[in-house]
N, C-alpha and C positions, 0 to 999 in steps of 0.2 A: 685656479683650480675650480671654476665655476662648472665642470661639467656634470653631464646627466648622471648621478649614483644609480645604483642597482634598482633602487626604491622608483626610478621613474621622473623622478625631480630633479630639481637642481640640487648639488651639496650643499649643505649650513657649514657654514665655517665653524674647524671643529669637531665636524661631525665626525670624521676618520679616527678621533678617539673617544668613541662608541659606539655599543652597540647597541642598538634596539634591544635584543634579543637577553644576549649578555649583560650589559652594564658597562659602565667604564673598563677600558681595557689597561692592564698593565704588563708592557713589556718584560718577558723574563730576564732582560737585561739590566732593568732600571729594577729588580728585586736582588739582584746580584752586584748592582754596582758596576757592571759592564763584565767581570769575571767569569769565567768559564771551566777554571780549577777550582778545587775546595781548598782551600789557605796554603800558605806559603813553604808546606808539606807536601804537598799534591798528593793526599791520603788520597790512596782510589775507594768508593765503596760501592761493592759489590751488590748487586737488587734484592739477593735475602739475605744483608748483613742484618742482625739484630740491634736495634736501637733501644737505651735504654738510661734515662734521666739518672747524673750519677749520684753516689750516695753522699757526696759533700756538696753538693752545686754553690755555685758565685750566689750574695745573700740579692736580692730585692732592686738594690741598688743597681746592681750590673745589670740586674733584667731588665731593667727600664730601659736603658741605653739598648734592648734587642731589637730592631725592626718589628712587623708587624707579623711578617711570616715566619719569623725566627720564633716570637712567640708561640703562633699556634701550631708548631713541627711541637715545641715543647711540654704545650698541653696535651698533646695526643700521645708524646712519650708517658706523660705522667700516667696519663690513664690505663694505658699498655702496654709492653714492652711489641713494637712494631717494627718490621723491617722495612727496606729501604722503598722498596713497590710499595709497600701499603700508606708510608708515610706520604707518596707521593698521590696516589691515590686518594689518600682522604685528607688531604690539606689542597687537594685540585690544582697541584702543581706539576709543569714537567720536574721527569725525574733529573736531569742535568739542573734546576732549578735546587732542587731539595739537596743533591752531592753537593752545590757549592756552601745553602746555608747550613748544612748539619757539618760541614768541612769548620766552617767558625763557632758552630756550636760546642765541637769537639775540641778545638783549640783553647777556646774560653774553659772548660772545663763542665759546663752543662753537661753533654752526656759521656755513655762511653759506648762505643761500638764493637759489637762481637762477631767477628769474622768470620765465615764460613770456613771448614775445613778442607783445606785443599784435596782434589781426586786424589794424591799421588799418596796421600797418611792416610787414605781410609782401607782396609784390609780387604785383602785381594776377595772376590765372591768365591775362588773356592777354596779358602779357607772355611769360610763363613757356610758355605754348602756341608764341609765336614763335620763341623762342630754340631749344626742342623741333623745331620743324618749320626752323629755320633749322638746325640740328646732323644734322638726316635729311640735310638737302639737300646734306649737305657729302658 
């Protein structure tokens, strides 16, 4: 694999995992363990489910055994309760990346997640137009 890189030179061996720009690169696979589902539930989670550190979590112990991204989804829970975009967003991960570690976050018992409310239970707009125009009229 001795040919010309982008850069004009030859490749260093090696070099294909880094970036100049970047840093070491790591595959979203080798954060996942090759996995593509969140645990052995195939919980789906939806991009503005609400993530939220739960009120009993595993003690000290179990966290250490967390990977290193699992951690830091965790610490961003602590400090806000954040949905599923934002987690991925601000831990700079893809979001197929974040569904599978919050998939074993949630199984461990670390967080709990709150689901968006399906279109079909939310009340039709003209009910909600009525009730609107029945509260002017008061």
């Amino acid at each position: 694999m001795n040919e010309e890189s982008s850069g004009g030179g030859p490749s260093v061996p090696g070099s294909q995992w880094y970036d100049a720009d970047a840093g070491p690169l790591v595959r979203p696979y080798a954060m996942t363990g090759g996995r593509t589902r969140p645990g052995p539930s195939n919980v789906r989670f939806d991009l503005i489910a609400l993530v939220v550190v739960d009120d009993d979590p595993p003690g000290p112990a179990e966290e250490s055994l967390l990977g290193p991204e699992h951690r830091s989804l965790l610490a961003l829970c602590r400090a806000e309760t954040q949905s599923v975009a934002e987690l991925s967003a601000d831990a700079d991960l893809p979001v197929g990346v974040v569904r599978v570690l919050l998939g074993d976050l949630l199984e461990s018992g670390f967080v709990r997640v709150s689901r968006p409310v399906p279109p079909a239970q939310l009340p039709d707009e003209r009910i909600l137009r009525e009730v609107i125009d029945g509260l002017r009229a008061l």
